[in-house]
N, C-alpha and C positions, 0 to 999 in steps of 0.2 A: 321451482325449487331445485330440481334435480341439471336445468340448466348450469342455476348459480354454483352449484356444488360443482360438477364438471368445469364448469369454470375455473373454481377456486382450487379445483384438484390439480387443471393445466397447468395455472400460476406457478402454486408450488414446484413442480416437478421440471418447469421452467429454471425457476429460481436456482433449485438443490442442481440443476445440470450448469449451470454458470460456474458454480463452483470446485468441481470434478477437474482432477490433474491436469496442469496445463492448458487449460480454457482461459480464456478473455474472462476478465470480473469486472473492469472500468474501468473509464478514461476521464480526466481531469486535470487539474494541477497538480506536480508537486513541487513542493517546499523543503526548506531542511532546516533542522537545528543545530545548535555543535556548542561551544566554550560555555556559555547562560546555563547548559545544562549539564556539560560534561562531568561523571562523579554522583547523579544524583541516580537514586533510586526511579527505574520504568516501571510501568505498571503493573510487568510481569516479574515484579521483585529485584532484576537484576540492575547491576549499574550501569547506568548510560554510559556509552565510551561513542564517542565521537569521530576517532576510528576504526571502527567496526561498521563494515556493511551490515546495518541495520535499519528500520524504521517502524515508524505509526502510523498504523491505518485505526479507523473506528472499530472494527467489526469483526475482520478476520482471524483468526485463529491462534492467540499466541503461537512460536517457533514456527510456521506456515513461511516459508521460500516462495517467494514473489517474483518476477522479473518486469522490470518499470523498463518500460522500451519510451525513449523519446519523440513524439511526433514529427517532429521537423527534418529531425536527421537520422533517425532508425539508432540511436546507440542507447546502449541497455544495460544494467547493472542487475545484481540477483542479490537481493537482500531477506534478512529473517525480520520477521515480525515480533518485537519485544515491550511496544509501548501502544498508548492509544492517543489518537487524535490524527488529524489537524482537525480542530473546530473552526475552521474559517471557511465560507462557504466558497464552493469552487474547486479546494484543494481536496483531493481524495488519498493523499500520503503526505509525511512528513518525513524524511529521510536522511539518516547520519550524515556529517560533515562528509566523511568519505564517500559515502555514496553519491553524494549532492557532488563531489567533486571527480569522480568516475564518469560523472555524466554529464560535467559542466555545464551545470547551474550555479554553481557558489555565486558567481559576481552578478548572474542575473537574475535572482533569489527564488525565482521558481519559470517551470515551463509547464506545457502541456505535455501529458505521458500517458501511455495505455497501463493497464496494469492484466498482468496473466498469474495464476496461481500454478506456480511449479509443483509444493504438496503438502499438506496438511498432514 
């Protein structure tokens, strides 16, 4: 018993330190959306704008500053967090038109990217 709980005390404390200023949170695809949704109400009330360094992660923190660094070729954008999703498995952001084009991905509609929390 007193294992499992040690255990599950590490986990957490694990967890809660991934999150802590400018740490690594994960790495995956991202995506981007832009015009389908530009105008429309994000999750955090405000309107989407499509030029605004902005994006959707699941989880994180509304207004939380992110920085998506690129795998392939190290280039990186610094976005706020104002929506939620990408529900597609694999993608771990979904990322304003602009951002998606700071980083060029527009035309090749997602890459692989780490993601760091700058701060909540």
């Amino acid at each position: 018993m007193i294992l499992r709980l040690s255990t599950l005390m590490l986990f957490f404390v694990i967890s809660c330190a991934s999150w802590q200023k400018g740490n690594y949170i994960e790495s995956g695809n991202a995506s981007w959306y832009g015009k389908q949704f530009h105008g429309r109400q994000t999750a955090n009330g405000d309107k989407y704008n499509m030029f605004s360094m902005t994006a959707a992660h699941k989880t994180l923190p509304f207004n939380s500053q992110v920085k998506v660094v690129r795998r392939d070729n190290g280039n990186y954008v610094i976005v706020r967090i104002n929506d939620r999703g990408p529900f597609i498995r694999g993608r771990v952001i979904d990322l304003s038109y602009e951002a998606a084009k700071a980083l060029g991905i527009v035309d090749i509609g997602e890459a692989a990217v780490e993601l760091y929390l700058i701060n909540n």
